[in-house]
C-alpha positions as CSV (number, residue, x, y, z in Angstrom):
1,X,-101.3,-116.4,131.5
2,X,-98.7,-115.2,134.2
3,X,-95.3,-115.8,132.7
4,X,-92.6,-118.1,134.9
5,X,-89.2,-116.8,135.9
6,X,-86.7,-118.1,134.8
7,X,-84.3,-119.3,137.0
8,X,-81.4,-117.0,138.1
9,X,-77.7,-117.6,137.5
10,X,-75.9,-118.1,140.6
11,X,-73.7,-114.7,140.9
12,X,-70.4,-115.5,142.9
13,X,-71.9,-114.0,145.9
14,X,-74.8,-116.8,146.1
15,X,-72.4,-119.7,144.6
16,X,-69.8,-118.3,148.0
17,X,-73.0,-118.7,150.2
18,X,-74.1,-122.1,148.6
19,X,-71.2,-124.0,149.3
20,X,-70.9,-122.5,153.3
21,X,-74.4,-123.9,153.7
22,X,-73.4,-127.0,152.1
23,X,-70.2,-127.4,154.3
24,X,-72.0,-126.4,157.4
25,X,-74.7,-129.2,156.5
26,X,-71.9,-131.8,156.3
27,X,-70.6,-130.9,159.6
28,X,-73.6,-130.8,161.4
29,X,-74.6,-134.5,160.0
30,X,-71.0,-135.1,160.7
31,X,-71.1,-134.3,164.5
32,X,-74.9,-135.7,164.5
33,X,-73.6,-139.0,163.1
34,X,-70.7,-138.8,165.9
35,X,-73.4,-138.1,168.9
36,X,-75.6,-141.2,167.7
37,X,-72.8,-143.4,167.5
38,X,-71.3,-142.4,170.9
39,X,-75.0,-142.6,172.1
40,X,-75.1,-146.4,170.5
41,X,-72.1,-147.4,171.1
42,X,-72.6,-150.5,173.4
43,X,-75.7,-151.5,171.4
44,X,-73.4,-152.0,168.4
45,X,-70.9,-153.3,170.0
46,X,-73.5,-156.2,171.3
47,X,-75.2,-156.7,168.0
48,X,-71.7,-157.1,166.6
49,X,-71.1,-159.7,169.3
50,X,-74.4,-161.4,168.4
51,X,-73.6,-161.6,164.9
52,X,-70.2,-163.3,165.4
53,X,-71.7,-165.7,167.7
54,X,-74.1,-166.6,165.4
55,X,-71.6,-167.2,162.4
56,X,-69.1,-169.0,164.5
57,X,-72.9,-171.5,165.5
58,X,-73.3,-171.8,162.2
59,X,-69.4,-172.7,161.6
60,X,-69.5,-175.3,164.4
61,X,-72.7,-177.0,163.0
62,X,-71.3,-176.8,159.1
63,X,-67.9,-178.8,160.4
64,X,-69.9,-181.1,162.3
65,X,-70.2,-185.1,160.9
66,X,-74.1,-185.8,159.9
67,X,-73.8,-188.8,162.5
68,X,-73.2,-186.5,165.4
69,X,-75.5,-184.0,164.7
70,X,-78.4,-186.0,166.3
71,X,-76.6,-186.2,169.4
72,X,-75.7,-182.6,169.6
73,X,-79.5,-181.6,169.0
74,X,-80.4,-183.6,171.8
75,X,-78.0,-182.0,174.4
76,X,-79.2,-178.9,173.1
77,X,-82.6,-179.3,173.8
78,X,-81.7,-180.5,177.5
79,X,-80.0,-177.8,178.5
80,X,-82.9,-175.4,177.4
81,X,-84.3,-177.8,179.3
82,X,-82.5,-177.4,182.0
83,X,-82.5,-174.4,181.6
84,X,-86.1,-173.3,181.4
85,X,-86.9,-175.3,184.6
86,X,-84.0,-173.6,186.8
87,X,-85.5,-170.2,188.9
88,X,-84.3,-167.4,187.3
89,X,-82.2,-169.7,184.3
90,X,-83.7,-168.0,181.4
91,X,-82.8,-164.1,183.1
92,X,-79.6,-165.6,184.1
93,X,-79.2,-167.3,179.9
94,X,-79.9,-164.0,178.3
95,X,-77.3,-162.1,180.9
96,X,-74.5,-164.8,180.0
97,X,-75.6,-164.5,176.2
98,X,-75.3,-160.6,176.4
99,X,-71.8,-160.9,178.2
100,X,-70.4,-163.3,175.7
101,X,-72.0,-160.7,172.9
102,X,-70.2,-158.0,174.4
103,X,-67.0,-159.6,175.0
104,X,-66.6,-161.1,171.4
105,X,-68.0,-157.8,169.8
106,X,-65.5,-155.2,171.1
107,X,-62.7,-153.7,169.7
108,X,-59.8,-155.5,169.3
109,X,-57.9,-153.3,166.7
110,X,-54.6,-152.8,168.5
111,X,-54.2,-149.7,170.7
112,X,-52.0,-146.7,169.3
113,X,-48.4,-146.5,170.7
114,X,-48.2,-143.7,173.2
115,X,-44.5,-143.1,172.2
116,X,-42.4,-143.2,168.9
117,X,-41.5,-145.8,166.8
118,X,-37.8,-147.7,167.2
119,X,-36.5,-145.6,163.9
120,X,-37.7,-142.5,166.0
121,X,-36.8,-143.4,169.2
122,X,-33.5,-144.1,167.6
123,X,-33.0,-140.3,166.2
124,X,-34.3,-139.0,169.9
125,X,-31.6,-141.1,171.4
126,X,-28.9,-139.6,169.6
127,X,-30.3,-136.2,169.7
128,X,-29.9,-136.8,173.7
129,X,-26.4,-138.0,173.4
130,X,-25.4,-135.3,170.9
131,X,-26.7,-132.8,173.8
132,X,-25.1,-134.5,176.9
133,X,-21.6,-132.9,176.9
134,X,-23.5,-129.3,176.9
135,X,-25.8,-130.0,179.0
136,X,-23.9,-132.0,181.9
137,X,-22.0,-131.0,184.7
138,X,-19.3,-133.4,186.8
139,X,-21.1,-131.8,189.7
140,X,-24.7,-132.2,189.0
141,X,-25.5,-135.2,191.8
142,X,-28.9,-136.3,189.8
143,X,-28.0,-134.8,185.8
144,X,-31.0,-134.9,183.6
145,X,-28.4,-135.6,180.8
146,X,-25.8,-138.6,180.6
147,X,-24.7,-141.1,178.6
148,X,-27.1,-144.3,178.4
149,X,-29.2,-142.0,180.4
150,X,-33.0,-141.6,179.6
151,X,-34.4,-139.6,176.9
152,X,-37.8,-139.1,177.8
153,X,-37.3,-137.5,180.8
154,X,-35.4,-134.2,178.9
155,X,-37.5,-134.3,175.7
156,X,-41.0,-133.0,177.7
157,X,-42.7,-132.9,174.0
158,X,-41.6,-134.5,170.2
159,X,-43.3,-134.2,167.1
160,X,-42.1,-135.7,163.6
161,X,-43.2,-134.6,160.3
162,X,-44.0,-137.3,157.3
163,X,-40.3,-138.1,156.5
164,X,-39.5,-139.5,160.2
165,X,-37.4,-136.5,161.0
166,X,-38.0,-134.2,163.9
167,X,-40.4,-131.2,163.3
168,X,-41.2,-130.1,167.3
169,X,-39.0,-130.9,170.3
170,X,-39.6,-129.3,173.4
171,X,-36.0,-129.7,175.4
172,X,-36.0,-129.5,179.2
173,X,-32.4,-128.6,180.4
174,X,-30.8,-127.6,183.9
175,X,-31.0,-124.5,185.5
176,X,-27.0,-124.1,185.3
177,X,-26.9,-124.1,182.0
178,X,-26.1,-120.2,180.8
179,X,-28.9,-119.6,178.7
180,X,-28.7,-115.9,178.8
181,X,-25.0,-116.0,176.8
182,X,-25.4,-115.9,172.5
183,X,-22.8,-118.0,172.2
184,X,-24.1,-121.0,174.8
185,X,-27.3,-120.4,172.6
186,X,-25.8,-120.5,169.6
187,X,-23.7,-123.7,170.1
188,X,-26.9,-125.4,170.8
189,X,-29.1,-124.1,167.6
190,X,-26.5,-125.3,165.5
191,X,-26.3,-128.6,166.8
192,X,-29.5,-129.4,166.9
193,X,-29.6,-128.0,163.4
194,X,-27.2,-130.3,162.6
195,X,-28.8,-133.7,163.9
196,X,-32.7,-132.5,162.9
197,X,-31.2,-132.0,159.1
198,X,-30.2,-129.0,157.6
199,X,-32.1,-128.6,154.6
200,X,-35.0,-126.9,157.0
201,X,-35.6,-124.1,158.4
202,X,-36.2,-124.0,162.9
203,X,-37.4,-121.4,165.6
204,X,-35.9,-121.4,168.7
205,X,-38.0,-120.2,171.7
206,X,-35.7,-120.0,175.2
207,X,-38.0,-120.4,178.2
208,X,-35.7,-119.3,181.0
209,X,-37.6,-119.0,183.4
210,X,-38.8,-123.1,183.0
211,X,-35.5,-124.2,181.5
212,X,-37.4,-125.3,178.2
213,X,-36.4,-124.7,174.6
214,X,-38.9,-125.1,171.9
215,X,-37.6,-126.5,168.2
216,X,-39.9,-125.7,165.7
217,X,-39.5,-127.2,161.9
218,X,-40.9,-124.1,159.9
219,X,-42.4,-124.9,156.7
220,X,-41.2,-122.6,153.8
221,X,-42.7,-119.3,152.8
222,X,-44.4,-119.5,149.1
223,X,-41.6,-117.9,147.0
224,X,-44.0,-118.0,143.5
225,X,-46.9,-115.0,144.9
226,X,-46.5,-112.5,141.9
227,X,-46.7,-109.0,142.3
228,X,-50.2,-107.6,142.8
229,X,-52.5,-104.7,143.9
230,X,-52.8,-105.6,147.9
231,X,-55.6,-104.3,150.5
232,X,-54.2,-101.5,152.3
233,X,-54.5,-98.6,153.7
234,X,-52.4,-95.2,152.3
235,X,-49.3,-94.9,154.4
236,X,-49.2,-98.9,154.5
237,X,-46.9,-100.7,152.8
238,X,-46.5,-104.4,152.3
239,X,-42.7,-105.4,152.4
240,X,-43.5,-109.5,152.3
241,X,-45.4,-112.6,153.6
242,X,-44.3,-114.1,157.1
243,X,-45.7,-116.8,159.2
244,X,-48.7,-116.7,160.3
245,X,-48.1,-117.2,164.2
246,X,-46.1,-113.8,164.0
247,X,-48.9,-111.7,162.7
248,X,-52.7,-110.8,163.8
249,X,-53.5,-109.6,159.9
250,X,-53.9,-111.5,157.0
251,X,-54.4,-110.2,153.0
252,X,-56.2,-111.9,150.7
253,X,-54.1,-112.6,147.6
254,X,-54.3,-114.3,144.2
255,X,-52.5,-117.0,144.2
256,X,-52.5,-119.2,141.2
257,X,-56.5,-119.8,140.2
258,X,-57.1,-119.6,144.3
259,X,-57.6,-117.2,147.1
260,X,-55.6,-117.4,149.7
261,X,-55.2,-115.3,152.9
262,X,-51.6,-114.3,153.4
263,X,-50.1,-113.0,156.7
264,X,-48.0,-109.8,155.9
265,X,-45.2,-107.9,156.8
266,X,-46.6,-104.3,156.8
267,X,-44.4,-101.1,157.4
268,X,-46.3,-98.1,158.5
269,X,-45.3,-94.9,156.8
270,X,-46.0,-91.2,156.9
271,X,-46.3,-88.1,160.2
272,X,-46.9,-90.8,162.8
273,X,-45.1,-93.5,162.1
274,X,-42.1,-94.3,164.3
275,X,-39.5,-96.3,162.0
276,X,-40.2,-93.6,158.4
277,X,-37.1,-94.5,156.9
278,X,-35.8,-98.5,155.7
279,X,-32.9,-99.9,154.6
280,X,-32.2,-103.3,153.1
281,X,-29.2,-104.7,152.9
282,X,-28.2,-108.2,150.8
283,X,-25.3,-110.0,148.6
284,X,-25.9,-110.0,144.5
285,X,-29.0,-111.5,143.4
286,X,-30.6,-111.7,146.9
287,X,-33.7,-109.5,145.3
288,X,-33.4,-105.6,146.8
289,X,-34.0,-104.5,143.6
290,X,-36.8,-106.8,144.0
291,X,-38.1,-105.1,146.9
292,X,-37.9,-101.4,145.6
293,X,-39.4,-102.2,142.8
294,X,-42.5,-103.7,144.5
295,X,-42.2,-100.6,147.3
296,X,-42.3,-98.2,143.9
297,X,-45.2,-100.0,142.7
298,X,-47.2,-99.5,145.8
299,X,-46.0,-95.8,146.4
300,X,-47.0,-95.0,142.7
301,X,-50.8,-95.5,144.2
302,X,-51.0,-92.2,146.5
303,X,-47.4,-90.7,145.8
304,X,-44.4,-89.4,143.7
305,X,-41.6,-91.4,143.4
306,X,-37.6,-90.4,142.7
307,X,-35.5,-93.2,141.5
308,X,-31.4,-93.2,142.1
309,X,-29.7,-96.5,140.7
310,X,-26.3,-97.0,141.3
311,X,-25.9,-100.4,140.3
312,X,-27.2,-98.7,136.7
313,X,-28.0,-102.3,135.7
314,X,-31.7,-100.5,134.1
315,X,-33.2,-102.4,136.6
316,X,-36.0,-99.7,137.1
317,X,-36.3,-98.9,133.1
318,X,-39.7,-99.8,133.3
319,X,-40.8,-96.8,135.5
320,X,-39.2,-94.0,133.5
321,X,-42.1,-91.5,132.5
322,X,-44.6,-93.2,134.0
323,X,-47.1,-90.5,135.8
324,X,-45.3,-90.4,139.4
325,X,-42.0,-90.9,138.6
326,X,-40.2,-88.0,138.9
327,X,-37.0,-88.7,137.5
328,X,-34.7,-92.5,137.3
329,X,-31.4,-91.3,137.7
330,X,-28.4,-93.5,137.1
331,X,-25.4,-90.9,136.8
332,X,-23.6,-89.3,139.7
333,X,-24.6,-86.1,137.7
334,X,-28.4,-86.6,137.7
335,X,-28.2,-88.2,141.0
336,X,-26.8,-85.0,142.7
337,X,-29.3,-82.9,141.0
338,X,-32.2,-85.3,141.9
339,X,-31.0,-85.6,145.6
340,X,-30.2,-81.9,146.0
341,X,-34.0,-81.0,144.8
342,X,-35.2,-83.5,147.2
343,X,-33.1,-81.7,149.8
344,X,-35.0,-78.0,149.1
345,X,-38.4,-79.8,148.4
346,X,-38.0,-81.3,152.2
347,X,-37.0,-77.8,153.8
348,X,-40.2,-76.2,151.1
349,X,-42.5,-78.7,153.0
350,X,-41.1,-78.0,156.6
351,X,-41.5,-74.7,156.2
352,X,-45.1,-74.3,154.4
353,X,-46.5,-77.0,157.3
354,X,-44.5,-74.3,160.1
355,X,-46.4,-71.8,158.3
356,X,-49.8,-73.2,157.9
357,X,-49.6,-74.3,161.7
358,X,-49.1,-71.0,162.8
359,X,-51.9,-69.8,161.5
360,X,-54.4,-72.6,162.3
361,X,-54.6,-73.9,159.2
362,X,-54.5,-77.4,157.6
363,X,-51.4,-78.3,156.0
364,X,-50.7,-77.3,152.3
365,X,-52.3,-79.9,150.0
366,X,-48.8,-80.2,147.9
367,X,-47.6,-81.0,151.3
368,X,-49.4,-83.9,152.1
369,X,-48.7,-85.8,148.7
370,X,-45.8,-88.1,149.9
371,X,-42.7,-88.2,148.6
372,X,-40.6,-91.3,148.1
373,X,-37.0,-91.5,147.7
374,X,-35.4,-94.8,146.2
375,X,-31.8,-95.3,146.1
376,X,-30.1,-98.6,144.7
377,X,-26.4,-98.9,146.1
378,X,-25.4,-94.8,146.6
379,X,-22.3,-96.7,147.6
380,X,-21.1,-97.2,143.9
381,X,-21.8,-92.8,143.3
382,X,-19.6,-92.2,147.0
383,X,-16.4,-94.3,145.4
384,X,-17.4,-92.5,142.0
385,X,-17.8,-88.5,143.7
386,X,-14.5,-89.4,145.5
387,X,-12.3,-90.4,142.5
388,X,-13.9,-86.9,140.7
389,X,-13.4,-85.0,143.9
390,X,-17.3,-84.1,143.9
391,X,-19.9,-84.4,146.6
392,X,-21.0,-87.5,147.9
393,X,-25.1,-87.7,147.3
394,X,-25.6,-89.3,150.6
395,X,-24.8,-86.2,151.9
396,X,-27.7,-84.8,150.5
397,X,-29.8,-87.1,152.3
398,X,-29.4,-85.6,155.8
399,X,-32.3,-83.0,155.5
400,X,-34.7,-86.0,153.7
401,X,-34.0,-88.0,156.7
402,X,-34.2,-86.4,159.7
403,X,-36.7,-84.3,158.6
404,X,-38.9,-86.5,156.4
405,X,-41.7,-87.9,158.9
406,X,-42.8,-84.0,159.2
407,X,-42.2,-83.3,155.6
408,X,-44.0,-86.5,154.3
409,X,-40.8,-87.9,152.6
410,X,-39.5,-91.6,152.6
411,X,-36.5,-92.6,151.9
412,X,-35.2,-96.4,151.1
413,X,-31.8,-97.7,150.7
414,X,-30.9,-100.6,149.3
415,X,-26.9,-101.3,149.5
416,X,-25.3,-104.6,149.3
417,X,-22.9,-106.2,152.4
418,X,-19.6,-105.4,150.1
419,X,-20.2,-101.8,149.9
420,X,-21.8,-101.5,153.4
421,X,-18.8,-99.2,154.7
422,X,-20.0,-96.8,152.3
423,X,-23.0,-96.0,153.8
424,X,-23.3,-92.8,155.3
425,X,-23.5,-91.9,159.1
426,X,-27.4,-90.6,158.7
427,X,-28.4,-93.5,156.7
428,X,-27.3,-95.5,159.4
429,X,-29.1,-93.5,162.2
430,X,-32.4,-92.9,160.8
431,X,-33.4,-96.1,158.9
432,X,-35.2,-98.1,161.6
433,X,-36.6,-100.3,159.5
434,X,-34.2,-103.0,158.5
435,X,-34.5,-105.5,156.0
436,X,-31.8,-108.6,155.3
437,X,-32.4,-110.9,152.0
438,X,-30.1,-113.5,150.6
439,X,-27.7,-116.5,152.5
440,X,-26.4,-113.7,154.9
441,X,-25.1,-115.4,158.2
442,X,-26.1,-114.8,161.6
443,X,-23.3,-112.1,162.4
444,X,-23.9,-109.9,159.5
445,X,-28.1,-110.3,160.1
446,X,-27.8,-108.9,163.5
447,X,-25.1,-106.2,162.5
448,X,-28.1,-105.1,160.5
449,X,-31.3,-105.9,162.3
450,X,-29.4,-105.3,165.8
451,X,-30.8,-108.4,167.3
452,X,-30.1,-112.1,165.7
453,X,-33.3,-113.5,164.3
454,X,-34.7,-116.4,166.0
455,X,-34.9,-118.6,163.1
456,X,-32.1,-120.1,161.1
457,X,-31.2,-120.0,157.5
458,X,-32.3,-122.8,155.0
459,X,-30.0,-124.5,152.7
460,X,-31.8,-122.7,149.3
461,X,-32.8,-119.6,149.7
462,X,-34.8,-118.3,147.0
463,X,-34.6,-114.5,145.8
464,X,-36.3,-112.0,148.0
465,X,-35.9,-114.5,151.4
466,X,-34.8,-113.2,154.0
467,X,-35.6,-111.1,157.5
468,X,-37.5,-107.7,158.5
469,X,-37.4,-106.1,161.7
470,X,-39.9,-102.4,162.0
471,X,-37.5,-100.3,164.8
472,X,-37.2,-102.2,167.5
473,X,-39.9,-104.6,167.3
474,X,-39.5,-108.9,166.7
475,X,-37.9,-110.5,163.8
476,X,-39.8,-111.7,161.1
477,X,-39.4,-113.9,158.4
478,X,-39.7,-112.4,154.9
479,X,-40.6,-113.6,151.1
480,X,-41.1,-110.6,148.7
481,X,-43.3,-110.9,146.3
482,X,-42.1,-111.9,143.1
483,X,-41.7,-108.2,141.3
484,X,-39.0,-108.7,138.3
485,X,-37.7,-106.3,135.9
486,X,-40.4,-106.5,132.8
487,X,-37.9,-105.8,130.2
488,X,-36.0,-108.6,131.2
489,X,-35.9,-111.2,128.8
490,X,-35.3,-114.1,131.8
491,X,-39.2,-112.9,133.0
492,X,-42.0,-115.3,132.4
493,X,-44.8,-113.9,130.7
494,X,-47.1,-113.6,133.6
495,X,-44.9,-112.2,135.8
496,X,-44.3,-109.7,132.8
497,X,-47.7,-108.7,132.8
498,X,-48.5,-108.7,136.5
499,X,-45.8,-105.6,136.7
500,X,-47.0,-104.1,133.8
501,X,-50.9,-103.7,134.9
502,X,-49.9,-102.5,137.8
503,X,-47.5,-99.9,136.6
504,X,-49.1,-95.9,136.2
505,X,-50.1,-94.7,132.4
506,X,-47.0,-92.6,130.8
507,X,-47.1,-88.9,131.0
508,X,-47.3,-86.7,128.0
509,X,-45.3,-84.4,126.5
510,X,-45.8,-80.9,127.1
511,X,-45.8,-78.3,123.8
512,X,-45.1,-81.3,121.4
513,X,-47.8,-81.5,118.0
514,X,-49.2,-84.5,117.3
515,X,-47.1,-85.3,114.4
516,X,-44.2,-84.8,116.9
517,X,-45.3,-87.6,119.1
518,X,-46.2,-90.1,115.7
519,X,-42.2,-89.6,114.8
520,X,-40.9,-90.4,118.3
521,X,-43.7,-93.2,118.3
522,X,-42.5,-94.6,114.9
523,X,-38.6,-93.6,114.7
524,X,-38.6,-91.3,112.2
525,X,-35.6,-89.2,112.1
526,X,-36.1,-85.5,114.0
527,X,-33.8,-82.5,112.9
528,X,-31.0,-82.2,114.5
529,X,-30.8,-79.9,117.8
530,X,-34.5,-80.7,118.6
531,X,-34.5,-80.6,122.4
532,X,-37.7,-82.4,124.4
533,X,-38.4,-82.3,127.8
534,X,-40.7,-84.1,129.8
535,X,-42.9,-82.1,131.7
536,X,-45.9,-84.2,133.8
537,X,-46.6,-82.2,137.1
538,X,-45.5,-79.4,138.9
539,X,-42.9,-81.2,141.0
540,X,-41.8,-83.8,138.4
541,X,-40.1,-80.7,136.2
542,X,-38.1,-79.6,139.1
543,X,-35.4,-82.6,139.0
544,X,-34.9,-82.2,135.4
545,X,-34.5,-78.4,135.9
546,X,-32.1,-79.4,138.6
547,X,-30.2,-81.6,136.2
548,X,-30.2,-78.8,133.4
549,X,-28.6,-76.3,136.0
550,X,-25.9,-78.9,136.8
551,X,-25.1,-79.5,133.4
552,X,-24.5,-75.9,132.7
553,X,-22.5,-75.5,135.6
């Protein structure tokens, strides 16, 4: 006997394929249902218009007294009657019945208001006022704006969210008005800011060609997307999440239980890329160490990684050892020795690629393993190397940055707006890629990103918001993805561990014995003068050989 199959467990493949078959079924019964109803429509309307004549007979024959009802039956009768005998009465009584169905069966729910309501014609009314001295001229023989004038001739377009307040105005406004100028532009951002409620974020598109501004209410980025192992290619790094108008590409992301699609901020990185170098600039607490953490994270896949912290807060404890990690350095000490490596390593690279090039050959494979520099307010070591009379270690990064697209090295600074005027004159020059985060104002974003961004700033703004501009390309919103120190107690649990999966295995110790490592592992007491050092790859030795030369120096 021929056994049955038993039935197969949906994988997540099929149960994905199940439920798009199942939601393409719905619509085309959906849009079938539509068709027949639009097909129908005046049958049903009749039949409707039957059926309340019908109940409005019966009505009228229920209210009327049981010694009238003879009489009526017999008028009834004579007009069919009458009716019957007539040429063409019983075509011309179906015709009148089938009008009068009609008529009673259409729809009488009340048509929908082509404008706003009176609470929202009211807030449009005073958004026109508010706009009138700015936008009026004694000399203007037919203005657009005036007081008690009409609003719906200058708002071309409105839109309002669930709350009643305004979430899309498209403004109309004369051609005199000097729309090139920041400041006329700016005067009007923040008073429509003002009257459409502060507590939002807006975009502002000019139209000067038309004479049309565009208000858009933007709804917030999601500040709670953990830290995670995104889609991309090497050389690709993802900075944030922005809107989705202002992007072509979208990742898919975990978010929560779900899967969601998230439109990216994604700096390009490596011998073609035009903006190799970023810096980011924010007050305390705005979340730059945020965003070098989750940049180490993501350079830790294809890369070695050199830390320099001047805040030394530990905020990068968590990568120390970890295979990658060349050195964390949080002394002015070890940062010069770190930064002074980096310096030959760049020149080493320069010179083997020359090399190799010149002889038609591909470049050196410990060449093409990029190298990433991360430095966390250097301005804190310049005050430090100037009250000890040593070298300042940005100085060490001139060789690192203008040479570091051919040598395959990255640098990113992170400084915050007090200590700005530390910054050296390279750092300045060669980081195109600028990123703002925190409450900064419009003057300091566009001393950074070179151009004011588009959008204004929201009442709250959550750690890691803020604005990202790749050389000289558009503005974009940004939201870093929540990356927070692991060792902090303040971290939730599954932020905790979303960091720690995605941080590298620790390296080993070279020339140690097993019952070496059990001690260190259990804190057992070592003798005294025993000396460790930490050797994980070729390059990774090189900083603390660096350091050990300084130190006897």
């Amino acid at each position: 006997m021929a056994r049955r199959p038993l039935p197969r467990i949906l994988s997540k493949d099929s149960a994905q394929i199940a439920r798009t078959q199942i939601a393409r079924s719905r619509e085309l019964a959906r849009t079938a249902a539509d068709s027949a109803t639009d097909v129908l429509h005046p049958l049903i309307t009749v039949a409707r218009g039957l059926r309340l004549l019908a109940s409005a007979g019966r009505r009228r024959w229920a209210q009327t007294p049981q010694d009238r009802r003879g009489p009526l039956l017999f008028l009834g009768a004579s007009l069919v009657l009458v009716v019957a005998l007539v040429p063409y009465g019983p075509l011309l009584a179906v015709v009148t019945v089938m009008a009068a169905a009609a008529w009673q069966g259409r729809d009488r729910s009340p048509a929908a208001s082509d404008g706003p309501d009176a609470a929202r014609t009211e807030r449009l009314k005073a958004l026109y006022e508010a706009l009138v001295p700015y936008f009026s001229s004694p000399e203007d023989p037919a203005p657009l704006y005036a007081h008690g004038g009409e609003w719906d001739k200058a708002f071309a377009d409105q839109g309002f969210d669930d709350a009643g307040r305004v979430g899309h105005l498209v403004i109309r406004y004369p051609a005199y008005f000097p729309d090139g100028l920041p400041e006329s532009r700016a005067r009007i951002e923040r008073l429509l800011t003002a009257k459409a409620g502060r507590s939002r974020e807006y975009h502002f598109a000019w139209d000067e060609e038309g004479n049309q501004l565009t208000v858009t209410a933007l709804a917030p980025l999601p500040a709670d997307i953990p830290a995670q192992r995104f889609v991309t290619a090497p050389g690709e790094t993802v900075l944030g999440y922005t809107d989705p108008s202002e992007v072509q590409r979208t990742l898919p992301l975990s978010y929560g239980e779900e899967r969601v699609d998230v439109p990216p901020v994604v700096w390009r990185t490596g011998i073609r890329s035009t903006e190799p170098h970023l810096l980011a600039m924010g007050h305390p607490g705005s979340g730059t160490s945020t965003l070098l953490r989750s940049i180490a994270l993501q350079a830790l896949r294809h890369g070695d990684v050199l830390v320099v912290d001047g805040g030394g807060t530990g905020e990068y404890a968590c990568l120390t050892g970890r295979d990658g990690v060349l050195a964390v350095e949080c002394s002015l000490a070890g940062a010069l020795a770190s930064l002074e490596w980096a310096a030959r390593e760049t020149e080493r690279r320069l010179i083997a690629v020359n090399l190799a090039r010149q002889a038609g050959d591909p470049p050196p494979e410990d060449t093409r393993r990029p190298l990433w520099l991360l430095l966390d307010r250097p301005g804190v070591f310049a005050h430090l190397a100037a009250a000890d009379g040593r070298r300042d270690p940005q100085t060490l990064l001139q060789a690192p940055l203008r040479h570091g697209r051919a040598a395959n090295v990255t640098v990113v600074v992170a400084e915050q707006f007090d200590g700005a005027e530390a910054l050296g004159d390279a750092v300045r020059q060669h980081t195109r890629a600028r990123v703002v985060l925190g409450p900064a104002t419009a003057a300091q974003a566009e001393a950074v990103l070179g151009v004011p961004p588009h959008t204004t700033t929201p009442g709250r703004v959550p750690p890691g918001r803020g604005y990202a501009r790749l050389g000289s390309g558009p503005v974009h919103r940004l939201q870093v993805p929540r990356t927070p120190d692991p060792y902090d107690d303040a971290t939730s649990d599954a932020d905790r561990q979303a960091v720690l999966e995605l941080l590298p295995a620790r390296g080993t110790v070279a020339g140690a014995e097993p019952a070496d490592l059990s001690k260190r592992q259990t804190g057992e007491p070592e003798p005294a003068g025993t000396e460790h050092v930490e050797v994980r790859t070729e390059p990774a030795a090189a900083p603390v050989a660096a350091r050990a030369l300084a130190a006897e120096s």
